[in-house]
Z-matrix of the N, CA and C atoms (Angstrom, degrees):
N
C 1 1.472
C 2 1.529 1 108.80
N 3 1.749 2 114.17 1 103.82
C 4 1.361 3 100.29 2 156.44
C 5 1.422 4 140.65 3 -53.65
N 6 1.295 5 114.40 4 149.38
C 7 1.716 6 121.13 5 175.49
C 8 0.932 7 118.82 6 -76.85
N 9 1.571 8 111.07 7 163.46
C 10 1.425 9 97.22 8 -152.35
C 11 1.986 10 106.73 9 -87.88
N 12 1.056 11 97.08 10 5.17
C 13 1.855 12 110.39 11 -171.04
C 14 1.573 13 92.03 12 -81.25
N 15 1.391 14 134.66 13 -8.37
C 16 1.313 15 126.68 14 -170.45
C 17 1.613 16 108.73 15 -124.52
N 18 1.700 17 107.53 16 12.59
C 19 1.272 18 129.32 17 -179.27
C 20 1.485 19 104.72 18 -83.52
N 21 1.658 20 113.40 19 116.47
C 22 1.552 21 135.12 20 179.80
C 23 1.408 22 102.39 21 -63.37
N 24 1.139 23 131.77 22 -42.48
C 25 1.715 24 132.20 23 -161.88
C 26 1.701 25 87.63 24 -76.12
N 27 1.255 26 124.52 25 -58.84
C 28 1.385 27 128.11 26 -162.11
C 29 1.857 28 101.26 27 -54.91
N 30 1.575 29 114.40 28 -46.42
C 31 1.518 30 129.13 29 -141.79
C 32 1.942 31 75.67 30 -73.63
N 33 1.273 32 120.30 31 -42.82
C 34 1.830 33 116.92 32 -173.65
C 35 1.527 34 119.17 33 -53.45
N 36 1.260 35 91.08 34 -26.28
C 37 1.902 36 96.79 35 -166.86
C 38 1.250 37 112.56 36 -80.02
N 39 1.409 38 125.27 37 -11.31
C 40 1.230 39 113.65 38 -166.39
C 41 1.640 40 94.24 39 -117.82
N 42 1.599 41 101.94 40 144.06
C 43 1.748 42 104.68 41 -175.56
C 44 1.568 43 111.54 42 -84.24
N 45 1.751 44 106.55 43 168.01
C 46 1.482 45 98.83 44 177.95
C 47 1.367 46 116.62 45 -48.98
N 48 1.725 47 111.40 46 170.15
C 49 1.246 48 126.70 47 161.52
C 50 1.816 49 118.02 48 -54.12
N 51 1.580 50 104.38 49 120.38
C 52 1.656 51 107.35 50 -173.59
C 53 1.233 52 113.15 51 74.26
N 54 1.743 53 113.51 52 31.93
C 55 0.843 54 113.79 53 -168.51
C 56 1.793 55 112.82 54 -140.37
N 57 1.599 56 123.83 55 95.94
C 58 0.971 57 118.76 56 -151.48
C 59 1.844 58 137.41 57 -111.99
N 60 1.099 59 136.11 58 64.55
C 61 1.318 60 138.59 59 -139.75
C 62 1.639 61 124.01 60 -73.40
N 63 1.507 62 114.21 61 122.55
C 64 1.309 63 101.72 62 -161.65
C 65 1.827 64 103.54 63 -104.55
N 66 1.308 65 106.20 64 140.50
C 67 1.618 66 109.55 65 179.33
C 68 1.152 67 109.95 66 -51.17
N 69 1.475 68 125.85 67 -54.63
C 70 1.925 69 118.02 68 -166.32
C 71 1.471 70 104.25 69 -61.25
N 72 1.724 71 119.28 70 -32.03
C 73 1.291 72 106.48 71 -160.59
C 74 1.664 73 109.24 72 -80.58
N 75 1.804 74 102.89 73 -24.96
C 76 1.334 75 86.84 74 -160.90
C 77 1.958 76 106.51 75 -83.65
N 78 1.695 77 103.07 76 -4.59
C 79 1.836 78 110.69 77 161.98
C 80 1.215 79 96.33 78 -59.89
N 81 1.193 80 135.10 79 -79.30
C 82 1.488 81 146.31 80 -141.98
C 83 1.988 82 94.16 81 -44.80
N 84 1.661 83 99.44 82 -70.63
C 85 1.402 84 101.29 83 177.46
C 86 1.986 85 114.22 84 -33.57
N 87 0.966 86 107.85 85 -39.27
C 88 1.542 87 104.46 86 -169.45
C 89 1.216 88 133.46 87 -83.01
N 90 1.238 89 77.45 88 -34.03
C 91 2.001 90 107.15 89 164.24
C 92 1.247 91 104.46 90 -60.50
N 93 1.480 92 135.75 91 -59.33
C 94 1.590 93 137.06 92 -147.75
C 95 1.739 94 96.34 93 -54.91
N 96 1.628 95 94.25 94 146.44
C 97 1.677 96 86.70 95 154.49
C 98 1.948 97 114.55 96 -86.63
N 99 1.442 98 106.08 97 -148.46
C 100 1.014 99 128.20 98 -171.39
C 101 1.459 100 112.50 99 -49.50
N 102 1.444 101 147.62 100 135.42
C 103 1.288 102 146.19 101 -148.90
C 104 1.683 103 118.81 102 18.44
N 105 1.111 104 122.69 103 -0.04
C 106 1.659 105 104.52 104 178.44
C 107 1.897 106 106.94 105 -69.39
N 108 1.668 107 110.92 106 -27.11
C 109 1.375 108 100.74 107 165.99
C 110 1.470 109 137.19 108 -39.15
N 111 1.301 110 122.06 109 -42.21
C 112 1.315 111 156.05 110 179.69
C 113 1.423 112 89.42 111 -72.50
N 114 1.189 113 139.83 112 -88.71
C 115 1.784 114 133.26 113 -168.59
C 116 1.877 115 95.89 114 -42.38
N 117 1.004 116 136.70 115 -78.01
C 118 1.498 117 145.15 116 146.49
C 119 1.329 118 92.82 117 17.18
N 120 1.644 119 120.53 118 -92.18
C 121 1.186 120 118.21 119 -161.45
C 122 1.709 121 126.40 120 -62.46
N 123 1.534 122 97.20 121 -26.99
C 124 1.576 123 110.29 122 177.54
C 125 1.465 124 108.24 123 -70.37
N 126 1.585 125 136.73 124 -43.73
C 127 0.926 126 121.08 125 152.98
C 128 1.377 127 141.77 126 -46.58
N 129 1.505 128 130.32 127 -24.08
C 130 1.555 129 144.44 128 162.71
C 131 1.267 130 91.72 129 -47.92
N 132 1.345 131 122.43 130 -62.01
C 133 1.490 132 127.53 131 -150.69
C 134 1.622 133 121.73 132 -78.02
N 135 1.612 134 90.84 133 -34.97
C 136 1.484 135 90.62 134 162.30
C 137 1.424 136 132.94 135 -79.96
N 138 1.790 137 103.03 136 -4.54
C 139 1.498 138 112.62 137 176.42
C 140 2.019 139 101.80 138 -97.94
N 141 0.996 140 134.12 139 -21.82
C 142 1.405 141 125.38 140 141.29
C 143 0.907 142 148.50 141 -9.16
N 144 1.782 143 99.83 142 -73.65
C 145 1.232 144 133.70 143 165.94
C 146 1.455 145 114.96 144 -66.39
N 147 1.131 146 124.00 145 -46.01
C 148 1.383 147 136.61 146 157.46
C 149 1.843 148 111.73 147 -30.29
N 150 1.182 149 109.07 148 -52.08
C 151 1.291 150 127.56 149 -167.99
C 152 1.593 151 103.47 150 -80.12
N 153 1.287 152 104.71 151 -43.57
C 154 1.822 153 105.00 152 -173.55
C 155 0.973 154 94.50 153 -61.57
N 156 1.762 155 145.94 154 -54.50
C 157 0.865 156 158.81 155 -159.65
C 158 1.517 157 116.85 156 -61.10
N 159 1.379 158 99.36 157 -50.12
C 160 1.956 159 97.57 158 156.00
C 161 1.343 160 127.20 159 -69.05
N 162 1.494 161 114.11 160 -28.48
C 163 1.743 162 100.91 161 171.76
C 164 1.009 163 103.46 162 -94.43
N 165 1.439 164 140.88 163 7.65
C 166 1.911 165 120.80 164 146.06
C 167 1.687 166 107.92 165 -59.46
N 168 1.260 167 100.30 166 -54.90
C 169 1.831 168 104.40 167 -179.43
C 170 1.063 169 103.65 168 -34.66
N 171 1.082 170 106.72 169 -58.56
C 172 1.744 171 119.14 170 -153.09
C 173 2.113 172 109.25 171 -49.87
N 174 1.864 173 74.99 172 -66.51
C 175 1.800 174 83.04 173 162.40
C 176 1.475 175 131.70 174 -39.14
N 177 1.744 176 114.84 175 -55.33
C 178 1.192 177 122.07 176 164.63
C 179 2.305 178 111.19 177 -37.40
N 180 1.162 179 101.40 178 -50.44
C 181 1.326 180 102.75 179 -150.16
C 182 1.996 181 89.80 180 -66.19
N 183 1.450 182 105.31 181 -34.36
C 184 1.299 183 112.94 182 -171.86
C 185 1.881 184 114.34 183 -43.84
N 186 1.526 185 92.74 184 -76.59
C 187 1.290 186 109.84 185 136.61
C 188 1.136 187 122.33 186 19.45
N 189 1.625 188 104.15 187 -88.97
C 190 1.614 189 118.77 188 -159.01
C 191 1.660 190 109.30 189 -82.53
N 192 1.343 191 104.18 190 -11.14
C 193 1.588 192 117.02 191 168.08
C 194 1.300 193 123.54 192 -80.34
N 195 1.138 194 115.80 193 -45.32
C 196 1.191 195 136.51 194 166.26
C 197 1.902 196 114.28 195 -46.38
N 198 1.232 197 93.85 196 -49.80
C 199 1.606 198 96.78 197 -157.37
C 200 1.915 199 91.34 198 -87.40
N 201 1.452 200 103.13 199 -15.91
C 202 1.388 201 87.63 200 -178.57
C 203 1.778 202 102.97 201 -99.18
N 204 0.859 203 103.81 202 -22.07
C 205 1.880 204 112.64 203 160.12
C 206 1.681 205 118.20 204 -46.21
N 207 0.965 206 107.53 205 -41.84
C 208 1.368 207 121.94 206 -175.40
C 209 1.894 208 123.01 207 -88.00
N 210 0.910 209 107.05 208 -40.69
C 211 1.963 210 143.52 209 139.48
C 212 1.882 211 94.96 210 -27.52
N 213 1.119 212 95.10 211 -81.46
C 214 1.615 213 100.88 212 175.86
C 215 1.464 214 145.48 213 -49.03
N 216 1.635 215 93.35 214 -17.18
C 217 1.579 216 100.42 215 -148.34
C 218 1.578 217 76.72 216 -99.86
N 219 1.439 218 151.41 217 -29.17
C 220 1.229 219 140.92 218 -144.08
C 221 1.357 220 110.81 219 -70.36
N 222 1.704 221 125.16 220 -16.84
C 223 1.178 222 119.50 221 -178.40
C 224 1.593 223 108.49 222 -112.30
N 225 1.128 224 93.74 223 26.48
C 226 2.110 225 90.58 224 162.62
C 227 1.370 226 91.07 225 -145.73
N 228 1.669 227 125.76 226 17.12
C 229 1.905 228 131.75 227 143.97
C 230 1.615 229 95.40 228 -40.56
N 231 2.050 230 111.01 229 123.28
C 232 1.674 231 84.34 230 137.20
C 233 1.248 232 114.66 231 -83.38
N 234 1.667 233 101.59 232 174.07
C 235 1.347 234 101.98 233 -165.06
C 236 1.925 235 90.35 234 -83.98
N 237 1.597 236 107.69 235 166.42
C 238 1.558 237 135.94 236 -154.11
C 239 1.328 238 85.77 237 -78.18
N 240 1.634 239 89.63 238 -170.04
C 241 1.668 240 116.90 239 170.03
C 242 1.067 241 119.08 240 -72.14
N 243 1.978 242 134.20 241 47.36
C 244 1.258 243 136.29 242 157.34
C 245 1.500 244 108.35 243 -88.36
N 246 1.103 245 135.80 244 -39.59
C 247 1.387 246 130.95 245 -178.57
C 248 1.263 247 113.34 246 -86.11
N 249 1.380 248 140.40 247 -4.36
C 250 0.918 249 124.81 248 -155.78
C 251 1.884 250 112.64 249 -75.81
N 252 1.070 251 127.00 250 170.78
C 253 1.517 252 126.86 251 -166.08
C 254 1.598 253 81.17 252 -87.38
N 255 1.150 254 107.46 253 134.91
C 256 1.863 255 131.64 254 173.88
C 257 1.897 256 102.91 255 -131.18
N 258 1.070 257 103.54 256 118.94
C 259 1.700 258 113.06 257 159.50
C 260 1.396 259 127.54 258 -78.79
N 261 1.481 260 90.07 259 -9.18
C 262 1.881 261 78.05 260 160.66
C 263 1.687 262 104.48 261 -108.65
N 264 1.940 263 89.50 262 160.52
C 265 1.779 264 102.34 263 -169.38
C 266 1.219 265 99.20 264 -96.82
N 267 1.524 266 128.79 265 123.66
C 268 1.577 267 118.75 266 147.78
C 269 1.476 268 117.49 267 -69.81
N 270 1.237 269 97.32 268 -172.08
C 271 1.995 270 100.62 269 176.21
C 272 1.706 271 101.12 270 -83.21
N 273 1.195 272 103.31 271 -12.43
C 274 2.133 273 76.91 272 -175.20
C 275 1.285 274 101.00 273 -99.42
N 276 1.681 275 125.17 274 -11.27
C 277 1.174 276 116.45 275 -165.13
C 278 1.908 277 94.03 276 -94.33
N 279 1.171 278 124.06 277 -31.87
C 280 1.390 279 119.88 278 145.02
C 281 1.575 280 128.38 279 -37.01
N 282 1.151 281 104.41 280 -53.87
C 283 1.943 282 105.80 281 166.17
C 284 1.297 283 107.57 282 -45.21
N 285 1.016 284 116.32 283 -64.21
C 286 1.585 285 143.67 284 -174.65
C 287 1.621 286 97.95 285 -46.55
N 288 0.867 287 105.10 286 -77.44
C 289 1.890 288 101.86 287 -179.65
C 290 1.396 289 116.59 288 -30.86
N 291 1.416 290 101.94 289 -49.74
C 292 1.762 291 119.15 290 -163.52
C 293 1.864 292 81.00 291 -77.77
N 294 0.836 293 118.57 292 -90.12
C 295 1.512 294 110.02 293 -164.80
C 296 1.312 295 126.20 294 -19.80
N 297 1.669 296 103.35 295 -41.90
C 298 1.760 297 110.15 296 -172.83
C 299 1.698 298 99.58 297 -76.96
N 300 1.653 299 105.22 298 -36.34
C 301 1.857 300 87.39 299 -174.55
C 302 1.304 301 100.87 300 -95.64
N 303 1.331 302 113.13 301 35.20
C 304 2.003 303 106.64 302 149.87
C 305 1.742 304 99.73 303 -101.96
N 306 1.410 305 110.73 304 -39.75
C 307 1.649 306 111.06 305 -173.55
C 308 1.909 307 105.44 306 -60.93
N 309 1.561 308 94.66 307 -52.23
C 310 1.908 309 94.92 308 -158.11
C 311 1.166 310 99.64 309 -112.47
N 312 1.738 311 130.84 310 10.07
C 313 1.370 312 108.80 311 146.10
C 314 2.086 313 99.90 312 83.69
N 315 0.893 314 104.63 313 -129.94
C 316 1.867 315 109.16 314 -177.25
C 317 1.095 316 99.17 315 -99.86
N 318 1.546 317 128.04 316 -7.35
C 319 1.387 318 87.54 317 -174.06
C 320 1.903 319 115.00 318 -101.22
N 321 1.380 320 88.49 319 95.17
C 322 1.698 321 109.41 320 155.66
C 323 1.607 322 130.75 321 -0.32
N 324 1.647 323 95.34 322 -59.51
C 325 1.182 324 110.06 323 -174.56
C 326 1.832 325 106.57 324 -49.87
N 327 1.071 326 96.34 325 -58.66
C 328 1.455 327 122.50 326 -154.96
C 329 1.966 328 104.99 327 -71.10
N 330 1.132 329 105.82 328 -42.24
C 331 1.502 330 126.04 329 138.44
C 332 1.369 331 121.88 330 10.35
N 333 1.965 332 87.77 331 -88.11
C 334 1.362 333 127.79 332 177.77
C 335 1.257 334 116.19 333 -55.83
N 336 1.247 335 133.03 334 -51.23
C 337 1.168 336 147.68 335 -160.20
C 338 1.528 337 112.51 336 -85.17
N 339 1.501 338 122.07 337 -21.35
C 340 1.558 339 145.79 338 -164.79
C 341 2.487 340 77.83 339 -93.26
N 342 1.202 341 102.31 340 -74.90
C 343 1.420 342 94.61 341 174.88
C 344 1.500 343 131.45 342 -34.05
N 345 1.029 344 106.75 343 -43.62
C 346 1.789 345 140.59 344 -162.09
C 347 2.036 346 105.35 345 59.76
N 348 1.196 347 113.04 346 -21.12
C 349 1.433 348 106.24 347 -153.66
C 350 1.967 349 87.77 348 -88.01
N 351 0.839 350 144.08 349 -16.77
C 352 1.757 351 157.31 350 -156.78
C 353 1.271 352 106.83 351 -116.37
N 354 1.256 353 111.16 352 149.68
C 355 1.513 354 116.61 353 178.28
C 356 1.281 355 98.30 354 -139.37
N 357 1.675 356 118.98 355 168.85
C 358 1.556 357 131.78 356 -161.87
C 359 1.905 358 98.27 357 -31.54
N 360 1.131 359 110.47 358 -82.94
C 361 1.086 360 124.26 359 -146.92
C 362 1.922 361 107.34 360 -69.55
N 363 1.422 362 109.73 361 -21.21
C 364 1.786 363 84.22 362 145.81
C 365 1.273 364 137.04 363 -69.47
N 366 1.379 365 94.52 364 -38.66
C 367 2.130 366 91.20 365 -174.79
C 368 1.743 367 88.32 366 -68.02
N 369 1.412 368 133.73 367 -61.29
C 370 1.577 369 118.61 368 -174.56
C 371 1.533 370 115.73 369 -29.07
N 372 1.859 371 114.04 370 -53.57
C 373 1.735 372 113.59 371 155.46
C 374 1.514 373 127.62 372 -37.07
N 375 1.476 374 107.07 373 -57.42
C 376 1.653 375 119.05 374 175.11
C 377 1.024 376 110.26 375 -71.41
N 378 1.560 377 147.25 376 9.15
C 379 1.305 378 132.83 377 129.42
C 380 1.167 379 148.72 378 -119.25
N 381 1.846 380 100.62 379 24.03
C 382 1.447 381 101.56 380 139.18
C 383 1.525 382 115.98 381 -105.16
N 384 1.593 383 130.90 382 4.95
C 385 1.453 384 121.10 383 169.97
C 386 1.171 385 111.61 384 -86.53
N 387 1.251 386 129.18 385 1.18
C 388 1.670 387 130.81 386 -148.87
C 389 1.391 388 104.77 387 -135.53
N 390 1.512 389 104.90 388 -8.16
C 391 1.405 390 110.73 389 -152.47
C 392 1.907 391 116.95 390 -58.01
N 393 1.784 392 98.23 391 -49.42
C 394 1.320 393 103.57 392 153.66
C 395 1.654 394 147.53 393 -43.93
N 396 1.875 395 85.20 394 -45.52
C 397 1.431 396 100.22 395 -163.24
C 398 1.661 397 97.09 396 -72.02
N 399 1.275 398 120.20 397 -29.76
C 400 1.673 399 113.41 398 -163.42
C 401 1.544 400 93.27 399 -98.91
N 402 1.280 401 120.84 400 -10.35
C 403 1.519 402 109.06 401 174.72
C 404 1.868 403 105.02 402 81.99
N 405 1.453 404 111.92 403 -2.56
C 406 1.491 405 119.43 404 168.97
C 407 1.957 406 121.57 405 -25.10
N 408 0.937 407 111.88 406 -14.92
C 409 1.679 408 127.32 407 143.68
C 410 1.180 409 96.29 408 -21.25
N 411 1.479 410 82.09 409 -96.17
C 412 1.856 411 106.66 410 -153.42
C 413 1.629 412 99.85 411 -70.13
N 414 1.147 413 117.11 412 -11.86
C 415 1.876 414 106.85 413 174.78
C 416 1.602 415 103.43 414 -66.39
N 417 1.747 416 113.66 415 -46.58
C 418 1.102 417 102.38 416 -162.63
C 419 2.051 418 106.57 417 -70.90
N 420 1.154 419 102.83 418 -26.22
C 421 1.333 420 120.21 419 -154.97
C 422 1.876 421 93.02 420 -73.75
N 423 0.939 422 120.25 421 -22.96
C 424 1.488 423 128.04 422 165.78
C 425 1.722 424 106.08 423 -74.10
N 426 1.014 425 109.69 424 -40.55
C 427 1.482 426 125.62 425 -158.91
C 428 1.660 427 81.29 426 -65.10
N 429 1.165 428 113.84 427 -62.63
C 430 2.095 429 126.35 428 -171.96
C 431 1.438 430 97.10 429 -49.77
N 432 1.271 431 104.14 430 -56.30
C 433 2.143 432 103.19 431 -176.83
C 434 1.452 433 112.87 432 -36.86
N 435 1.627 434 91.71 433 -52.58
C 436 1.931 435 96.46 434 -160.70
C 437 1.473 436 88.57 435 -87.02
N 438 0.851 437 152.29 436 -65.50
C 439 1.665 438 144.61 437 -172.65
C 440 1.687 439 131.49 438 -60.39
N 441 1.867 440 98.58 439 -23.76
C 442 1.503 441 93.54 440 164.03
C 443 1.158 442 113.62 441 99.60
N 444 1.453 443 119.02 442 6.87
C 445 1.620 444 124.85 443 -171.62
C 446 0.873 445 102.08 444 -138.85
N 447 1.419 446 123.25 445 154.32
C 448 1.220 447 136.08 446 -164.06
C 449 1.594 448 98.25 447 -153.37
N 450 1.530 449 108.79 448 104.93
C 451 1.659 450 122.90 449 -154.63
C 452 1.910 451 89.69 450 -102.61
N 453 0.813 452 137.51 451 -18.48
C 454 1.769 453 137.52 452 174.10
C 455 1.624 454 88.61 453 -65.86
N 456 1.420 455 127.17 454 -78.71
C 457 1.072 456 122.37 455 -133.77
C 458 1.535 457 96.54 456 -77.62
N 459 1.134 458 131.56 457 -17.90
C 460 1.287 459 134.65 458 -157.03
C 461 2.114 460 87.42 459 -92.30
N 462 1.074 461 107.40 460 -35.41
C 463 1.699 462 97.50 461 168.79
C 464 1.350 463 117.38 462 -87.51
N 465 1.488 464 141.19 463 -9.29
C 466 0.809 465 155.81 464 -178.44
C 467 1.722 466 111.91 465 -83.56
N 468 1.467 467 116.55 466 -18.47
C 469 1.622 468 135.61 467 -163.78
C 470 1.664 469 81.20 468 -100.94
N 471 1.739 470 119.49 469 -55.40
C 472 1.724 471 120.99 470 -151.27
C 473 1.100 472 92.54 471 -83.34
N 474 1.748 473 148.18 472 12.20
C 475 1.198 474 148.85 473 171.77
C 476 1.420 475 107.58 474 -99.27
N 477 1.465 476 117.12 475 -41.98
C 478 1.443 477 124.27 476 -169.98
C 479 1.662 478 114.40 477 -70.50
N 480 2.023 479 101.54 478 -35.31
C 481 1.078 480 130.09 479 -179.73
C 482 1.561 481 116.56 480 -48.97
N 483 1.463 482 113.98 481 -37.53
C 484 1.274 483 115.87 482 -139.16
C 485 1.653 484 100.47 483 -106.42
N 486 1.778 485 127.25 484 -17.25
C 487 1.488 486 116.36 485 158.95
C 488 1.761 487 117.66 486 -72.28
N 489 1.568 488 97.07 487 -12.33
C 490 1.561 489 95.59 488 -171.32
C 491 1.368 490 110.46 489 -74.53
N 492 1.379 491 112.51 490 -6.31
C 493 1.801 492 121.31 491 -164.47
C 494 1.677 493 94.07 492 -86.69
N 495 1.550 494 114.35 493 -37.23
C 496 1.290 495 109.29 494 -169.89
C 497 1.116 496 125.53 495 -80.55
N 498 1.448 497 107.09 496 -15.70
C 499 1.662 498 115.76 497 -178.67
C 500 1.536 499 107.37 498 -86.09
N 501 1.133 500 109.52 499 -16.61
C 502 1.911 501 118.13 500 -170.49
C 503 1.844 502 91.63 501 -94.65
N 504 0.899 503 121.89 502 -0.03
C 505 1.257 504 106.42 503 -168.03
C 506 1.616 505 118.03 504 -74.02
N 507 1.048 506 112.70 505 162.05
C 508 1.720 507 117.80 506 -169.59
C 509 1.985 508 120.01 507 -78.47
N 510 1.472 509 93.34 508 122.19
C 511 1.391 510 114.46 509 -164.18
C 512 1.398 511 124.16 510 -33.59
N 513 1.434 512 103.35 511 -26.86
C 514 1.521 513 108.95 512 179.52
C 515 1.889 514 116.32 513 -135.07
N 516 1.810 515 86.58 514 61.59
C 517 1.320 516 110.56 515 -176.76
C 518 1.543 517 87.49 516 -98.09
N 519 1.465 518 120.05 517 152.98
C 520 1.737 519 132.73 518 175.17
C 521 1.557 520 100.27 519 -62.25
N 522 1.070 521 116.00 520 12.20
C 523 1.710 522 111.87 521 178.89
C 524 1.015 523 97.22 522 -96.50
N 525 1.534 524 121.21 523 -67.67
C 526 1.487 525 110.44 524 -172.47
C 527 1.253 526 102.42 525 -110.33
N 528 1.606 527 99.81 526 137.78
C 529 1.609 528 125.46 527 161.64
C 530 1.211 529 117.73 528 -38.14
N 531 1.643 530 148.92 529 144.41
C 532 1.064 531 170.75 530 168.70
C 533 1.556 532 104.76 531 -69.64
N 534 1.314 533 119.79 532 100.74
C 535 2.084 534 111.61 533 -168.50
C 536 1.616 535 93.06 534 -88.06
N 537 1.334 536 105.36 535 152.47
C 538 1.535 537 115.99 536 -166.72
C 539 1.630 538 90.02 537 -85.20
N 540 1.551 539 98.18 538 167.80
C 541 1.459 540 133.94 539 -179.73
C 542 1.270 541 107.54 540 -49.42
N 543 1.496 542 134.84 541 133.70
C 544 1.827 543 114.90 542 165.35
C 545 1.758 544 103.40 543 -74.40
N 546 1.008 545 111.44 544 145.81
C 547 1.418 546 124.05 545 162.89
C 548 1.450 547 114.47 546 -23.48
N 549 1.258 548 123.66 547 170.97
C 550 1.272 549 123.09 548 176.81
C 551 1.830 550 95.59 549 -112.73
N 552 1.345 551 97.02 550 143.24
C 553 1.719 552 87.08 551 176.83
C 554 1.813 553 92.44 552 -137.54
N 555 1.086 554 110.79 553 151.41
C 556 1.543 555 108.27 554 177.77
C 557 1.412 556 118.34 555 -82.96
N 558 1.151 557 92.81 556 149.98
C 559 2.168 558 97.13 557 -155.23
C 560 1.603 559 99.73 558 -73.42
N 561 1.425 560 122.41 559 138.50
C 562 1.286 561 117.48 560 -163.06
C 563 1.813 562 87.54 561 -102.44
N 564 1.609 563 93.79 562 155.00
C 565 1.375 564 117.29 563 -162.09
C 566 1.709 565 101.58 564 -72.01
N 567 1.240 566 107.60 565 137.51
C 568 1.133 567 123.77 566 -167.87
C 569 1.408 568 114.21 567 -88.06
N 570 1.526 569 134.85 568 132.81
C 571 1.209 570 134.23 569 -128.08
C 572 2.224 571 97.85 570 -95.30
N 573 1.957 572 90.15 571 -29.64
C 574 1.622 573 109.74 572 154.27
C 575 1.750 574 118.85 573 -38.44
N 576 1.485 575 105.17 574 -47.18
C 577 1.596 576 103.31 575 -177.65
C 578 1.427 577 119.75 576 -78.70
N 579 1.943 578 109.92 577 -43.98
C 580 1.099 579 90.36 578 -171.80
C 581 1.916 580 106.34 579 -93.58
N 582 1.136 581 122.80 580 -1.83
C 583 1.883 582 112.73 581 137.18
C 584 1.656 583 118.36 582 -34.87
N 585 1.367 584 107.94 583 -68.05
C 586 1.486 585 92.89 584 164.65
C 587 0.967 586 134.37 585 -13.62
N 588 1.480 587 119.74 586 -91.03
C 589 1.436 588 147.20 587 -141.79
C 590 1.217 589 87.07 588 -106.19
N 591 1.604 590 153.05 589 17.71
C 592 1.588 591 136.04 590 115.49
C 593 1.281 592 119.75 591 -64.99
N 594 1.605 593 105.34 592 -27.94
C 595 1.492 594 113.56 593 -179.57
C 596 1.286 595 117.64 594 -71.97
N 597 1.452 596 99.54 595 -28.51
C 598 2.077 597 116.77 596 -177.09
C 599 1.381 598 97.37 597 -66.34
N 600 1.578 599 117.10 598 -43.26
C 601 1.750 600 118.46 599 -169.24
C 602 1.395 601 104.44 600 -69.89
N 603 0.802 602 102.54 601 -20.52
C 604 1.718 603 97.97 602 -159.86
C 605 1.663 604 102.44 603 -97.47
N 606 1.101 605 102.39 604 -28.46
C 607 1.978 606 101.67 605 170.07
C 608 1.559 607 110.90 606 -70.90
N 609 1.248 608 77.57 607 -27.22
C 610 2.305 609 80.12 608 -173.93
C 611 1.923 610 105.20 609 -65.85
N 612 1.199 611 88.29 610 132.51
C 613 1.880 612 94.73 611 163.27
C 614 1.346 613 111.99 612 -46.55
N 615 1.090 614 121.67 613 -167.38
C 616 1.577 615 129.20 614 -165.68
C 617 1.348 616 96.20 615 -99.26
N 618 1.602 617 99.47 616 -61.09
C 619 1.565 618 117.03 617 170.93
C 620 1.897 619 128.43 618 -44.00
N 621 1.203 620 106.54 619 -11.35
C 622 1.410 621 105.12 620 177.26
C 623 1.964 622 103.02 621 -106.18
N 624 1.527 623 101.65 622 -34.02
C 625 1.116 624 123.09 623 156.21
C 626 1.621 625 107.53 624 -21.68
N 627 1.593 626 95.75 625 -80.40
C 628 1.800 627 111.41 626 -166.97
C 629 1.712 628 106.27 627 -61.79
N 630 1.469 629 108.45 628 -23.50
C 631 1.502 630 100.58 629 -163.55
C 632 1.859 631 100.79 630 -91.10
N 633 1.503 632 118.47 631 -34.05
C 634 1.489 633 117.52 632 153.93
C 635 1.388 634 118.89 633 -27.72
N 636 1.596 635 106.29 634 -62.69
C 637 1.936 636 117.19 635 -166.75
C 638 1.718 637 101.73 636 -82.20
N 639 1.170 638 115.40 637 -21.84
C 640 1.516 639 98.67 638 162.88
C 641 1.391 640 107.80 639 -87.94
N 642 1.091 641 148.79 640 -2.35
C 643 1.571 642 134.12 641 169.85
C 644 1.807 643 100.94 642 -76.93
């Protein structure tokens, strides 16, 4: 038993592809007498044409939206892949480095932002890989002349600063132990006193002498 998808009576009934048949029109056609078919058909055709004629408009208007849509949009564009942070150095963005750490010295930030394409922590990289090759020394060391600071010596003072804190520190901190008491020892007689009191014997008469050692 064939199916019915391979059925000839069924495959007739249905019209070509894009191709669409309406009940009133195809009565109307059958009904007409003698030439009203022909007026019939000239009207289809002029309603067609009618129709092509609106989806050209239509297209046009699309078009004109479009192109003015696009016109518009460029100033709420972000801007592209020119700023973006890149790890590799060209030569101007090298100029650029050296120039900004003669102007701002360490500060990085500011650096970065003079480049636009780098952020803190490359130029902080690009000046310790470069440090030799650009001679960045003497950039910064110009930078101290014209500005008046001198950022070595001022870390070189908060280094020296910081064993002196530990040695000053307070005696009965948990760092250092508490050292016990020295002994007590009895104070030995002073060579001043017993000069004295040979000197006292020896001023005394004999007689006060004898009357002392007999008491």
């Amino acid at each position: 038993m064939r199916s019915a998808r391979h059925n000839p009576a069924r495959s007739k009934r249905k019209p070509p592809r894009g191709m669409h048949l309406n009940y009133d029109d195809l009565v109307a056609i059958v009904t007409a007498g003698n030439g009203e078919e022909d007026a019939i058909l000239r009207s289809m055709d002029c309603e067609i044409i009618s129709f092509k004629r609106q989806v050209q408009n239509n297209k046009q208007i699309i078009s004109q939206l479009k192109h003015k849509m696009a016109a518009g949009i460029d100033a709420f564009r972000p801007p592209e892949g020119g700023n973006r942070v890149n790890n590799r150095w060209l030569n101007d963005e090298l100029l650029l480095a050296v120039q900004g750490i003669r102007k701002y010295g360490r500060d990085f930030k500011a650096v970065a932002e003079v480049i636009g394409t780098k952020n803190e922590a490359s130029v902080r990289s690009f000046f310790i890989n470069y440090r030799r090759r650009f001679n960045l020394d003497n950039v910064l060391l110009e930078y101290d002349a014209e500005h008046g600071t001198n950022e070595e010596t001022e870390e070189k003072m908060e280094t020296e600063s910081v064993p002196s804190v530990g040695n000053n520190s307070h005696p009965n901190s948990p760092g250092n132990p508490p050292q016990a008491a020295p002994p007590l020892l009895h104070p030995p007689q002073s060579p001043s006193n017993s000069s004295n009191a040979n000197g006292q014997q020896r001023l005394c008469p004999p007689s006060l002498q004898q009357a002392s050692s007999a008491r």
